[in-house]
TORZAZA-559253 format. One line per 2 residues: for each residue x, y, z of N, C-alpha, C. Coordinates in Angstrom, 3 decimals. Layout:
residues N
X,Y,Z,X,Y,Z,X,Y,Z  ...
This chain:
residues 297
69.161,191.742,66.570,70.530,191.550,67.049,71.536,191.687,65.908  71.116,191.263,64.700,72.402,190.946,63.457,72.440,192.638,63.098
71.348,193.689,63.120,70.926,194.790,62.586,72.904,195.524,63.743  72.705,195.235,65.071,73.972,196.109,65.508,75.082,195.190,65.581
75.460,194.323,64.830,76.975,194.148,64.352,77.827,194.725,63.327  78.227,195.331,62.806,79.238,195.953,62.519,79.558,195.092,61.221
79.604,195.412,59.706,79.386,194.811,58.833,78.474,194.240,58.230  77.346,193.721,59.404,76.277,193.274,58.729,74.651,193.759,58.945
74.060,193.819,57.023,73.040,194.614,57.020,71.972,193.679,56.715  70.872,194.347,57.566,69.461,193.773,57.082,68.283,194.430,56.620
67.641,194.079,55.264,66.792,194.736,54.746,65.519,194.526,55.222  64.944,195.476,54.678,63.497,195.503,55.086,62.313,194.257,54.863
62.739,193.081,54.206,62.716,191.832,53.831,63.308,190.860,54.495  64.345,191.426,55.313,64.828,190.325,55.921,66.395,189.733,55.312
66.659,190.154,54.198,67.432,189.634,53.787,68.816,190.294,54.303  69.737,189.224,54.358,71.340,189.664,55.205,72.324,189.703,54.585
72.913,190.579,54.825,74.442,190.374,54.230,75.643,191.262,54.905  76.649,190.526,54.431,77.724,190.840,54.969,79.135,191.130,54.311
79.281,192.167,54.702,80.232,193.454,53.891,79.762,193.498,52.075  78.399,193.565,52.389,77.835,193.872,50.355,77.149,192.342,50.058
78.063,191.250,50.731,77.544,189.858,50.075,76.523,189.116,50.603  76.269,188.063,49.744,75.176,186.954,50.779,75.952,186.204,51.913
76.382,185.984,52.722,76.987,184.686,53.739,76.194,184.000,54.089  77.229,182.854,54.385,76.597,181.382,54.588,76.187,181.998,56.477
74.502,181.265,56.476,74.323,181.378,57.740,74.549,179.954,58.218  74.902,179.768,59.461,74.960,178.547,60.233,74.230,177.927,61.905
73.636,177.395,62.152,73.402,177.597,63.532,74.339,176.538,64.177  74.991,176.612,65.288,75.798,176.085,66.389,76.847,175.214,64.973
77.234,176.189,64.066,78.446,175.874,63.045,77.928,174.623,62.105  76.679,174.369,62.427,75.893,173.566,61.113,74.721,174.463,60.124
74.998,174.026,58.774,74.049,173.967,58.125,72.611,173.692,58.424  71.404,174.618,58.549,70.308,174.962,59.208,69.457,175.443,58.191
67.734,174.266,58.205,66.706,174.397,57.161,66.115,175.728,57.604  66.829,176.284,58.955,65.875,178.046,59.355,66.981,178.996,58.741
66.227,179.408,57.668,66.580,180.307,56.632,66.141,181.560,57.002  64.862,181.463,57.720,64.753,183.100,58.410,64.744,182.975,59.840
65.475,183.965,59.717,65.928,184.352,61.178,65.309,184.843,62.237  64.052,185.285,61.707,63.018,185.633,62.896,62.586,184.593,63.004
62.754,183.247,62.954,62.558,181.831,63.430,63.090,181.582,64.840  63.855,182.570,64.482,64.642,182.402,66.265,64.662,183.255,67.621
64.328,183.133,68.305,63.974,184.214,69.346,65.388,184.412,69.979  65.635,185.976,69.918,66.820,186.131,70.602,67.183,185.563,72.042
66.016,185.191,72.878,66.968,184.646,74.220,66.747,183.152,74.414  67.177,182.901,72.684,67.527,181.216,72.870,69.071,181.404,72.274
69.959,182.556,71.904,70.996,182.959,71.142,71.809,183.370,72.457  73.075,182.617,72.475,73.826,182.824,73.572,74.943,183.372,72.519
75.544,183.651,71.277,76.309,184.749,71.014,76.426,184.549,69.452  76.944,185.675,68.614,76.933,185.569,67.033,78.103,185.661,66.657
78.992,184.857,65.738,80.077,184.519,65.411,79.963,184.971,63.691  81.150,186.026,63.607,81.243,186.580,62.377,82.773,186.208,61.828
82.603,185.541,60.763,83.712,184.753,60.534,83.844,185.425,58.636  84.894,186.187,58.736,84.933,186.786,57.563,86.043,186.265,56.524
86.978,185.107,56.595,87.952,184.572,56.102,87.831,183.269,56.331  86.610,182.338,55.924,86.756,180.757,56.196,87.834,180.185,56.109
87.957,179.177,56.899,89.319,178.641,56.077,88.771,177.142,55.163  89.376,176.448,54.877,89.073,175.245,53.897,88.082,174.143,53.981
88.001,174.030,55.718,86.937,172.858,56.079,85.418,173.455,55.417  85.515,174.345,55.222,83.619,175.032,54.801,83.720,174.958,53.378
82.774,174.767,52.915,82.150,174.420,51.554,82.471,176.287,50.648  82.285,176.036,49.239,82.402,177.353,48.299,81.389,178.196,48.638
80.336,177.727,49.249,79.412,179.113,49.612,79.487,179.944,50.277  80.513,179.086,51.202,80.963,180.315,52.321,82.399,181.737,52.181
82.551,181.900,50.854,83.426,182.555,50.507,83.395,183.867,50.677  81.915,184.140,50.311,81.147,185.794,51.140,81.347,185.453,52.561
81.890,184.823,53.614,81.542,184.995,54.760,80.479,183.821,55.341  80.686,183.723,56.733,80.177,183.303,57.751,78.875,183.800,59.096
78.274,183.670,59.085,77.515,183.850,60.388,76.881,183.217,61.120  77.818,182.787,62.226,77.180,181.551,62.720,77.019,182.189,64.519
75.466,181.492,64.348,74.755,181.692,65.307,74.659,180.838,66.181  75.191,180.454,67.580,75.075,179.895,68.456,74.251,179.902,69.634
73.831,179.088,69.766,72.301,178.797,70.716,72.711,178.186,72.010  72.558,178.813,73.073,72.216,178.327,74.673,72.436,177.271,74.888
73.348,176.789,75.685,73.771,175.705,76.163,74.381,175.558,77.464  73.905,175.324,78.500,73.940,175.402,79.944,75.157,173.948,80.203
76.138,174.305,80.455,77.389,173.830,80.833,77.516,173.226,82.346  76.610,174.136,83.532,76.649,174.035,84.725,76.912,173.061,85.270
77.309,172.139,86.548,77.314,171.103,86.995,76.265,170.930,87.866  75.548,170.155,87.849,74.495,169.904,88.597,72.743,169.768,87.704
71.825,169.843,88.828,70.788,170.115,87.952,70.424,171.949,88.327  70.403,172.572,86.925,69.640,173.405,87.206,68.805,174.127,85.704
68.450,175.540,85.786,67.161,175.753,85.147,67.286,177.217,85.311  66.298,178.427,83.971,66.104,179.330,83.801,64.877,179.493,83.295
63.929,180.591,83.853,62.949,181.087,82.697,62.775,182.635,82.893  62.099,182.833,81.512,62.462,183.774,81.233,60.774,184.179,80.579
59.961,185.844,81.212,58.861,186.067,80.948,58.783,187.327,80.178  58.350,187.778,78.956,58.141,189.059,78.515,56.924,189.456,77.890
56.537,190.618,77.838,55.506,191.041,77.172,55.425,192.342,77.039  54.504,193.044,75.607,54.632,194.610,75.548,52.746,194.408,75.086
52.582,195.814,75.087,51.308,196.644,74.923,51.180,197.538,73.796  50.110,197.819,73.055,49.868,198.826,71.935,48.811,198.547,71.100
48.100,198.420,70.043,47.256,198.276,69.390,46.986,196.516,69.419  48.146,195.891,69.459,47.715,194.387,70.184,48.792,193.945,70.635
48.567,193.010,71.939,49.508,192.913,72.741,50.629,191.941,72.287  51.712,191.715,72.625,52.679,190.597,72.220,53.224,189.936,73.643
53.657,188.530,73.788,54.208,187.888,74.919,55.080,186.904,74.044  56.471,186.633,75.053,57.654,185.841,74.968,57.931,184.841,76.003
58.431,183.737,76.116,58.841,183.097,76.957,59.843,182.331,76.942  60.690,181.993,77.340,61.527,180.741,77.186,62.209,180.074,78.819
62.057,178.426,78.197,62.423,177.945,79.855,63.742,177.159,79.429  64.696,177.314,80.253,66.348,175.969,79.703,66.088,175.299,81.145
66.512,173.454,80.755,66.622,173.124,81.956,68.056,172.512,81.553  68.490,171.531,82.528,69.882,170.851,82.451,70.389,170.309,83.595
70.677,169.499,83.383,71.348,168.480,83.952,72.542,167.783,83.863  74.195,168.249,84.457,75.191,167.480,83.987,76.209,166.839,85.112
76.604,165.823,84.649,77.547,165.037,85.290,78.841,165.049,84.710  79.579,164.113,85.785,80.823,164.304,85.335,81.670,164.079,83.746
80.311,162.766,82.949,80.643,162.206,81.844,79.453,162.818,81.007  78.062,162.838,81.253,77.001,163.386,80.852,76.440,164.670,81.101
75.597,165.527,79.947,74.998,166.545,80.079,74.019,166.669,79.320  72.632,166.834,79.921,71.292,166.746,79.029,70.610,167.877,79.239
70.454,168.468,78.525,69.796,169.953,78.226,68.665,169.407,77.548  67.634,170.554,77.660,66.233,170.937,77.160,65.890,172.439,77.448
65.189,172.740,76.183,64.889,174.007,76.182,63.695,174.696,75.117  62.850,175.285,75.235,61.524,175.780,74.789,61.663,177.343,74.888
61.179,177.530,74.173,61.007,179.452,73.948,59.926,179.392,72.730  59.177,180.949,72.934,57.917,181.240,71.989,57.987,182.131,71.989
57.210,182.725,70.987,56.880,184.707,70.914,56.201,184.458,70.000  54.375,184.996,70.470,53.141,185.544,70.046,52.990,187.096,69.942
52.401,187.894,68.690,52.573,188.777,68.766,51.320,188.769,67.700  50.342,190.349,67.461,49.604,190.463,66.625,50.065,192.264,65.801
49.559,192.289,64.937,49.461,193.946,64.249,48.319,194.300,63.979  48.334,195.921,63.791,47.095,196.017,63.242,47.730,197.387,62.220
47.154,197.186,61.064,47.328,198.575,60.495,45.953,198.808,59.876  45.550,200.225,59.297,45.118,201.022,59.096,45.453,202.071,58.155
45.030,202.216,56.922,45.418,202.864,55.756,44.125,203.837,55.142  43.613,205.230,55.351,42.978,205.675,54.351,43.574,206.394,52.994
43.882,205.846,52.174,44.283,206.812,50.744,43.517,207.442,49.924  43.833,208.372,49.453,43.059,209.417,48.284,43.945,209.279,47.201
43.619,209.287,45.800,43.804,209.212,44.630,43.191,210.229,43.559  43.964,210.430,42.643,43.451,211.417,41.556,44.241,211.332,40.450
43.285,210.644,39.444,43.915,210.446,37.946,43.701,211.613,36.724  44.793,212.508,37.160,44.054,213.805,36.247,43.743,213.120,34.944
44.095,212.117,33.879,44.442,212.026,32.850,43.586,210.993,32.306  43.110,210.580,33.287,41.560,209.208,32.991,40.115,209.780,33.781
39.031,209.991,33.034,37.784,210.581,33.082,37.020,209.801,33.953  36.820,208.715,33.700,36.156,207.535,34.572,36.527,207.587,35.558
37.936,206.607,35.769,38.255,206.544,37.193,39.070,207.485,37.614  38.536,208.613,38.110,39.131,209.691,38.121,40.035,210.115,39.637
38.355,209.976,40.470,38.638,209.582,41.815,38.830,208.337,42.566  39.658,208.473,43.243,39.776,206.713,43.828,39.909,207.147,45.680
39.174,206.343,46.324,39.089,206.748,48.079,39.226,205.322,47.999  40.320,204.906,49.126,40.783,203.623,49.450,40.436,203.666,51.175
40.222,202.218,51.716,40.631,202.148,53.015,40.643,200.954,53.453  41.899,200.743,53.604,42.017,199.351,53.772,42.593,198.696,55.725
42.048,197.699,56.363,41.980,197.478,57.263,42.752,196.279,57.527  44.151,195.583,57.957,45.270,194.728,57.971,45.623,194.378,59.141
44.382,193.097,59.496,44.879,192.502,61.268,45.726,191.097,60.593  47.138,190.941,61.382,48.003,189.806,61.648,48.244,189.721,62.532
48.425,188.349,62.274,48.767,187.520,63.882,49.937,186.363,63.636  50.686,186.497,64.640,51.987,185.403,64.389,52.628,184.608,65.619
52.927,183.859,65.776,53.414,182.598,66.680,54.797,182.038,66.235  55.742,182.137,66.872,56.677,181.161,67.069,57.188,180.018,67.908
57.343,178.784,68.262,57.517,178.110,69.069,59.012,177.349,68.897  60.196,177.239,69.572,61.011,176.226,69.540,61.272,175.295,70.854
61.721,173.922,69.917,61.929,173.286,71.334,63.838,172.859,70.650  64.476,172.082,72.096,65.554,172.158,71.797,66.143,170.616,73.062
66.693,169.973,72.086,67.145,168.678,72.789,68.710,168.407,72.711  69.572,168.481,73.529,71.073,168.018,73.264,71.549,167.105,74.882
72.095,166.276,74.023,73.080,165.051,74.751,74.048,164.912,74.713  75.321,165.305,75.529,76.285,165.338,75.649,77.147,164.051,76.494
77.961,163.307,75.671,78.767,162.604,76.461,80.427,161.926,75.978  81.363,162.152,77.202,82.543,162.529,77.103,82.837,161.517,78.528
83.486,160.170,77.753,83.996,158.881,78.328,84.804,159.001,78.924  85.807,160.197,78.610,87.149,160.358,78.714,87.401,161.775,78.341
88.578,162.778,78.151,89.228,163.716,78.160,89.391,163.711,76.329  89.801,162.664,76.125,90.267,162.570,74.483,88.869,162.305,73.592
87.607,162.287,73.868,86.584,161.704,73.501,85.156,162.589,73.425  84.510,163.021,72.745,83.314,163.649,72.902,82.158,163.462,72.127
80.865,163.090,72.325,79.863,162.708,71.775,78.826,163.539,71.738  78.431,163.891,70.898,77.091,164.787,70.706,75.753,164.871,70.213
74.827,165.235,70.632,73.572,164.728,69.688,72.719,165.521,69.974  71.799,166.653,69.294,71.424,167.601,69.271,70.253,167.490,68.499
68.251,167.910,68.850,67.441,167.869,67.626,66.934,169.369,68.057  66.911,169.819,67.078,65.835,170.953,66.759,64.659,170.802,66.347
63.319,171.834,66.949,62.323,171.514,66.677,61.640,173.373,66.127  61.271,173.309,64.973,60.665,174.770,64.795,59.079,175.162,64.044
58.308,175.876,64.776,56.814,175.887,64.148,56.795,177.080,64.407  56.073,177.627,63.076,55.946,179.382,63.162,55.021,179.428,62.298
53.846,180.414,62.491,52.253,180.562,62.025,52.243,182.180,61.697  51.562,182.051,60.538,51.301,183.859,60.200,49.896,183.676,59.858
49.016,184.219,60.228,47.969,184.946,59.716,47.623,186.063,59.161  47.027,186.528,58.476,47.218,187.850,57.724,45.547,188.277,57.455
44.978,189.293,58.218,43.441,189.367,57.298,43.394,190.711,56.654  43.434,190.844,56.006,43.460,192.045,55.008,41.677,192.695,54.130
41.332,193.670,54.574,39.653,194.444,53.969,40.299,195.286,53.251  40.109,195.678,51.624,40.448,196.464,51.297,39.259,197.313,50.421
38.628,198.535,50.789,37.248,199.056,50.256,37.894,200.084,49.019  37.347,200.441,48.002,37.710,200.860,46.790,36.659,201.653,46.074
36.348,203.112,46.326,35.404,203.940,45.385,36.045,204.884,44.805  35.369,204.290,43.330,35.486,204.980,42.359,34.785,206.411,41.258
35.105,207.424,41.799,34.613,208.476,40.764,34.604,209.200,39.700  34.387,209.419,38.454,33.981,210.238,37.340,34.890,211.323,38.144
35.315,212.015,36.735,36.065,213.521,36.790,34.775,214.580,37.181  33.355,214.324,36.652,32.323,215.242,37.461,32.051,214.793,38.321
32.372,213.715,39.479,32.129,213.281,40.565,31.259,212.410,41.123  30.653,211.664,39.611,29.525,210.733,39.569,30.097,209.221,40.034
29.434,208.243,40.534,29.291,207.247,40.819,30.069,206.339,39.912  30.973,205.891,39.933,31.489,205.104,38.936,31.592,203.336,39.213
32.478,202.867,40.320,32.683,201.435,40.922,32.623,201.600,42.385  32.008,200.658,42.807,32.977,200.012,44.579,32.917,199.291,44.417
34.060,198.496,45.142,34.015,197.416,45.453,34.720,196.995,46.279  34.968,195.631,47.255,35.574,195.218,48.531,36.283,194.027,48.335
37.457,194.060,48.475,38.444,192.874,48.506,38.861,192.377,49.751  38.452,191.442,50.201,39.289,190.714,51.497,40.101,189.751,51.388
40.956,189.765,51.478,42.210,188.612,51.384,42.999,187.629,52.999  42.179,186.202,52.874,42.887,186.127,53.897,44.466,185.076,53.518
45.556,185.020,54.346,46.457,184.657,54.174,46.829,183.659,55.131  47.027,182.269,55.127,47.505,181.717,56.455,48.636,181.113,55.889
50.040,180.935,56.992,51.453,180.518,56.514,51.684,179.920,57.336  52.124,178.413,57.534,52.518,177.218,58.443,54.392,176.904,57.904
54.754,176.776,59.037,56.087,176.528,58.243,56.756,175.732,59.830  57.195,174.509,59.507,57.573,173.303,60.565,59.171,173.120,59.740
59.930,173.173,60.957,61.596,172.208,60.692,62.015,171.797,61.975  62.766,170.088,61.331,63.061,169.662,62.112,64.664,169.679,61.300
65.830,169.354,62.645,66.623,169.080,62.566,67.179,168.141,63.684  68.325,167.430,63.491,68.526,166.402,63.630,70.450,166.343,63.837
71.713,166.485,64.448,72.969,166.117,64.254,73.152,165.851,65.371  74.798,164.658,64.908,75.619,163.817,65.569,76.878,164.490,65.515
77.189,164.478,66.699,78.748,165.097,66.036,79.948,164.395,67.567  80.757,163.554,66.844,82.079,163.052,67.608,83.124,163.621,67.456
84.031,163.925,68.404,85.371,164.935,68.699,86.659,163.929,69.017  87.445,163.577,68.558,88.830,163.172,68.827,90.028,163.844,69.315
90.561,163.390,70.379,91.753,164.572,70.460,93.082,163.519,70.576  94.115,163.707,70.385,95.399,162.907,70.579,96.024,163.402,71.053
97.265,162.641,71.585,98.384,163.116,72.651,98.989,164.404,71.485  99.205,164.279,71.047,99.676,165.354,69.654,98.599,166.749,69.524
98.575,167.864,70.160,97.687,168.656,69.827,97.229,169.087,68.370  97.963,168.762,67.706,98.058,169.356,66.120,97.599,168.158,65.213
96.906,166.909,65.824,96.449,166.267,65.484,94.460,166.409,66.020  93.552,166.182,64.844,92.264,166.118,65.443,91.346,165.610,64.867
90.447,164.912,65.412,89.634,164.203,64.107,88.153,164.643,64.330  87.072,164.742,63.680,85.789,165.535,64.030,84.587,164.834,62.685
83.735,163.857,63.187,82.678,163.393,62.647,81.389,164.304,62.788  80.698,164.528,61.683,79.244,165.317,61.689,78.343,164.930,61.013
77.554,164.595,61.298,76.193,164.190,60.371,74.940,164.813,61.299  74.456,165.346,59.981,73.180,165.924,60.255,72.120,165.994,59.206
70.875,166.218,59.666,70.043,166.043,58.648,68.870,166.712,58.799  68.097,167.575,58.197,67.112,168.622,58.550,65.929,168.499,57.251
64.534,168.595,58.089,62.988,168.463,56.960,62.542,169.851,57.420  62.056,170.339,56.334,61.575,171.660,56.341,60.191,171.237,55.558
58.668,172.072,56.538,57.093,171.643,55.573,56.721,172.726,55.775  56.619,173.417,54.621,55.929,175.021,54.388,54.596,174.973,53.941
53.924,175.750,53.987,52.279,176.186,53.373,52.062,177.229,53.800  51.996,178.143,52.419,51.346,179.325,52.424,49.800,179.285,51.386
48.554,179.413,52.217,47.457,179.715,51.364,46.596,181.067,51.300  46.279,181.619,49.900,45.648,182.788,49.908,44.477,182.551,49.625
43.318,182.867,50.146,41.679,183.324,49.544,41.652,184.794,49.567  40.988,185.234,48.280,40.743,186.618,48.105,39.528,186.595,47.238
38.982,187.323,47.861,37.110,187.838,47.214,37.131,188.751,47.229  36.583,188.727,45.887,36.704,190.720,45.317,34.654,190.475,45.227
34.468,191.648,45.784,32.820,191.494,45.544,32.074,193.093,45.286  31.714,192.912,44.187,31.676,194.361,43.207,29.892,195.148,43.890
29.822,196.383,43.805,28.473,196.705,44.297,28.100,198.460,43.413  26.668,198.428,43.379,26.394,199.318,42.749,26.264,200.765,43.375
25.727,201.554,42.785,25.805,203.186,43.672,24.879,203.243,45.058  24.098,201.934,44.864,23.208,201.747,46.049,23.545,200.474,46.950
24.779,200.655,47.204,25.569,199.649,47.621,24.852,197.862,48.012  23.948,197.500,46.761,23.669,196.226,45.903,24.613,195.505,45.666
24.771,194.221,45.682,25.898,193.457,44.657,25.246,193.351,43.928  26.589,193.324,42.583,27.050,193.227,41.389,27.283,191.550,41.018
26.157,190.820,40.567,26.724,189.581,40.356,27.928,188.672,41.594  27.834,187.693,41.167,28.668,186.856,42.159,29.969,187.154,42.247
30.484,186.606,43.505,31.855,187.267,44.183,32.722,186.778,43.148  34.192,187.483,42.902,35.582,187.120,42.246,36.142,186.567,43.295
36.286,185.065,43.177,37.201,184.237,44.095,38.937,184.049,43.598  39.441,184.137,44.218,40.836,183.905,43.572,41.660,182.955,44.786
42.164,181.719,44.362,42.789,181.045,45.280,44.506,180.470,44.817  45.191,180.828,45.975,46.629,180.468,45.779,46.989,179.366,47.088
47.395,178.288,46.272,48.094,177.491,47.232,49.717,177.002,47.079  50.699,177.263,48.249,51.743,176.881,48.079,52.235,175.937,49.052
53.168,174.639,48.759,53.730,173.815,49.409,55.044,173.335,49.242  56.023,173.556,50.262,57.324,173.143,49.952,57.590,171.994,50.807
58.546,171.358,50.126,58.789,170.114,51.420,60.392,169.789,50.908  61.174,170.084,51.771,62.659,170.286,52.037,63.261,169.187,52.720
64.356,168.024,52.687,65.727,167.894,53.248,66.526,167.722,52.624  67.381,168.338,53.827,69.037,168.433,53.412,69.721,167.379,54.429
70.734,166.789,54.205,71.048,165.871,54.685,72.989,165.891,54.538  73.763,166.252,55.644,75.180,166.247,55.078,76.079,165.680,56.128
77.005,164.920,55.655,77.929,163.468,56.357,79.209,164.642,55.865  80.106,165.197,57.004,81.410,165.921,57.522,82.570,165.276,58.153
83.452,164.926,57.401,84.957,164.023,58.459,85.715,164.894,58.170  86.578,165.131,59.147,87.693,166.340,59.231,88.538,165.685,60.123
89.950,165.663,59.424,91.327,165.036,59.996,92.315,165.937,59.841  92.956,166.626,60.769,94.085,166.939,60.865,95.048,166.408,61.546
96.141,166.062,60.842,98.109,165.821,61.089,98.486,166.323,60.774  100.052,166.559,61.329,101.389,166.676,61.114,101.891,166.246,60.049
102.728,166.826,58.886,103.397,166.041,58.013,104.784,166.583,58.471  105.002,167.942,59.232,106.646,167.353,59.381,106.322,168.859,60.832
107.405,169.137,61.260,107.941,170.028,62.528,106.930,171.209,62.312  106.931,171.755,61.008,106.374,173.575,61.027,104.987,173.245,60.075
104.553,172.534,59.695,103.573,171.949,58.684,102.302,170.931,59.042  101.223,171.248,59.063,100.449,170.171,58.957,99.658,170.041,58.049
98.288,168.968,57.614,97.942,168.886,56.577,96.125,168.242,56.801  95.387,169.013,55.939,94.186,168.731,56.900,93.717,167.945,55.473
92.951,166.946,56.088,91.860,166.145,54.640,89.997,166.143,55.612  89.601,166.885,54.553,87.946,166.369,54.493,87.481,165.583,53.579
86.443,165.275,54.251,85.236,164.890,53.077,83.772,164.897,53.261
């Protein structure tokens, strides 16, 4: 979705920007521990807000710009509900889902909402190699074999309540779990410039990536007989638990495809553990007829 807006580009990594710069991303105009965006399934995104001139209430990061992403929120009166079924076909299949329910009254409105997208790959690589300039490894025949598999799940909780006309209460949690698997065979023979027997050997690498956020905001709305007066409380607070682990075995074999001594194990483990936590008051008045004057903190 961000790929056809107009100003803003996304690389082959994922990474975004807007008109050249980094911008501050936001979800529903808060600060959000989902830093990647394929965290989010487009039909939980009810529209994208490109805000290219902040004005003062936003922090110095947002000076490159804004992009704030707003998420589904069923307004309706009454009780009602959507779901939503997808799926495609090809070397492995992928399926989507998402269900909104809701419920609102005249003072109250309670939403819930779930969406997922499972999907797998497969690639397939044979390469040829030729080192005119090294005798040994002269020839190199690669073929490497790359099944992944990936899962996203969100859930989505907001409480809405409004006592009165001048008054609004909010309370909103996010819930996000997303899984990568990665199995990677990679086979490797090596030949002499006369075409003799030199190495094989087989590397398999597997990769598994867990990555959980929660989020968490409050947010109260004031309005006064004075339109040009407004007051706006926010607190929110978001845990982000990552793990990415690699095993890779390299296991060497002779021209009579024998092993070579015991396997090369190589192990990588990574763990992040994230919150951010930020308290927002925003007051605007009048200081005279053509003038007003806003204070945060």
């Amino acid at each position: 979705m961000l790929k056809n807006i107009p100003t803003v580009a996304v690389d082959a990594e994922g990474g975004i920007t807007l008109r050249g710069k980094s911008p501050m991303i936001l979800i529903n105009g808060k600060n959000s521990a989902i830093t990647n965006m394929d965290q989010i399934a487009a039909s939980s995104i009810e529209s994208i807000e490109i805000i290219s001139n902040p004005t003062a209430k936003y922090d110095a990061n947002a000076e490159s710009g804004i992009i704030n992403i707003k998420l589904k929120k069923n307004n309706q009166s009454g009780m009602n509900g959507a779901i939503v079924l997808g799926g495609g076909f090809g070397a492995k299949g992928r399926a989507n889902s998402s269900i909104l329910l809701n419920h609102k009254t005249q003072k109250w409105n309670f939403g819930l909402g779930y969406d997922n997208r499972f999907a797998g790959r497969t690639k397939k690589i044979n390469a040829e190699r030729t080192n005119y300039f090294v005798d040994d490894e002269h020839f190199i025949n690669q073929k490497r074999n790359d099944e992944r598999t990936e899962g996203l799940q969100n859930l989505k909780l907001n409480i809405d309540f409004s006592p009165n006309e001048r008054n609004n209460f909010s309370f909103e949690a996010l819930g996000n779990l997303e899984t990568q698997d990665n199995d990677e065979t990679l086979y490797t023979h090596v030949n002499t410039s006369t075409n003799q027997f030199y190495s094989d050997n087989r590397r398999h690498s597997l990769e598994l990536e867990r990555s959980k956020v929660g989020e968490l905001a409050f947010n109260y709305d004031r309005k006064f007989a004075d339109d040009r007066k407004n007051l706006n409380v926010n607190l929110t607070s978001s845990f982000n638990r990552h793990k990415e682990n690699t095993d890779i075995d390299t296991y060497n074999y002779d021209q009579y495809q024998e092993q070579i001594d015991d396997a090369f194990l190589q192990r990588t483990h990574n763990y992040e553990h994230e919150n951010i936590s930020n308290a927002i008051v925003n007051y605007a008045f009048p200081v005279s007829e053509k003038n007003d004057c806003r204070n945060g903190l």
